[in-house]
C-alpha positions in Angstrom: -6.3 -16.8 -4.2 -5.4 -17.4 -0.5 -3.4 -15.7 1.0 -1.1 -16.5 4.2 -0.8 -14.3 7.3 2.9 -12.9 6.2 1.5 -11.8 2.2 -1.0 -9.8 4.0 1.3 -7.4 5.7 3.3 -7.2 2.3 0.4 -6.6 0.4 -0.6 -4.1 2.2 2.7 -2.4 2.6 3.0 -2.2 -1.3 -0.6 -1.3 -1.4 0.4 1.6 0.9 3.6 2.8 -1.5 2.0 2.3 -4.8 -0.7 4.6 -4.0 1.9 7.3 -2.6 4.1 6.6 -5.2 1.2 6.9 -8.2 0.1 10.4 -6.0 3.4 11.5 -6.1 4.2 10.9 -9.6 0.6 13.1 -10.7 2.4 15.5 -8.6 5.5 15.8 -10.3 4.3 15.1 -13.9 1.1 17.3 -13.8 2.0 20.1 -11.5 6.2 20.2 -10.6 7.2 20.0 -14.4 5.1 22.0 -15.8 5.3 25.3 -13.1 9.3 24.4 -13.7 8.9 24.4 -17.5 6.4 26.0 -19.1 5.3 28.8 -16.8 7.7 32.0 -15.8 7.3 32.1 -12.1 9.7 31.9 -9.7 6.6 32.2 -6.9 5.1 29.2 -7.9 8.4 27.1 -8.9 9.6 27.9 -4.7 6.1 26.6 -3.2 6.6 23.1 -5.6 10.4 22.3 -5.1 9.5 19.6 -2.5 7.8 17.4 -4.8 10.8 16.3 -6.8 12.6 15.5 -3.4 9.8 13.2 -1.8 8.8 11.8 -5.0 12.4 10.5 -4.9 12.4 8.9 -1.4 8.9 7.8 -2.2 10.2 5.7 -5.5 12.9 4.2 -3.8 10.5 2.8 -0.9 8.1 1.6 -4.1 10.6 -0.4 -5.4 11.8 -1.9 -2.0 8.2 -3.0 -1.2 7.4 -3.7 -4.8 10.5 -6.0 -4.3 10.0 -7.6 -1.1 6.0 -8.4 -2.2 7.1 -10.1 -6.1 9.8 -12.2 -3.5 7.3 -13.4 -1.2 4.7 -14.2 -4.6 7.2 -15.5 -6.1 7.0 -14.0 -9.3 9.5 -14.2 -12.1 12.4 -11.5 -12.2 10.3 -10.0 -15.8 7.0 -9.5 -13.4 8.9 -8.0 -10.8 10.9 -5.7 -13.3 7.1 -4.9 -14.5 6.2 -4.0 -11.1 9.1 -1.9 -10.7 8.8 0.3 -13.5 4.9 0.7 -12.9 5.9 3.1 -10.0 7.7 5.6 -12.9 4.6 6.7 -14.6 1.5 8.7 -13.4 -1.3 5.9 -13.0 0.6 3.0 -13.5 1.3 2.0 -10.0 -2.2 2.6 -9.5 -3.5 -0.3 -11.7 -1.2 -2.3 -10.7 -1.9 -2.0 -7.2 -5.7 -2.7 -8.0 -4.7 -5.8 -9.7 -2.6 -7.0 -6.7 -5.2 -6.6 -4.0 -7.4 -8.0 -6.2 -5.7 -11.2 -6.8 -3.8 -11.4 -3.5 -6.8 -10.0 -1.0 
């Protein structure tokens, strides 16, 4: 598909946040949660109490880019919702992101 000099900076932009949002998301399911849950060290749980924080700021730039970029494509509001909800679990925004550069590169 072609693509006009304006997508290109959105794509990129939610290129840029899905990545850091599907990063931070491995982060907080695979390493935060579990030191917090399942393991007894108050060491380990003080050296990972940032990633809850950023993942949180990260998220809510995800979903303004992931916003701004189903506006400008014009997709319908269930797409965009799709899109959205992509950046809450480990991987997800990471396929989706493939899929949009792939269709919108």
């Amino acid at each position: 598909m072609n693509q006009t000099p304006d997508m290109s900076g959105v794509v990129k932009r939610y290129r840029t946040m899905a990545i850091l949002a599907g990063i931070m998301s491995l982060l907080l399911w695979f390493v935060d949660l579990p030191v917090a849950y399942l393991f007894d060290n108050d060491g380990w749980k003080a050296k990972v109490t940032w990633i809850p924080f950023v993942h949180g700021w990260i998220y809510a730039l995800y979903v303004l880019t992931a916003l701004q970029f189903a506006s400008k494509a014009k997709w319908p509001v269930m797409k965009m919702l799709g899109l959205i909800l992509a950046g809450t679990l480990p991987v997800a925004s990471l396929i989706t992101e493939r899929k949009v550069v792939s269709q919108y590169s």
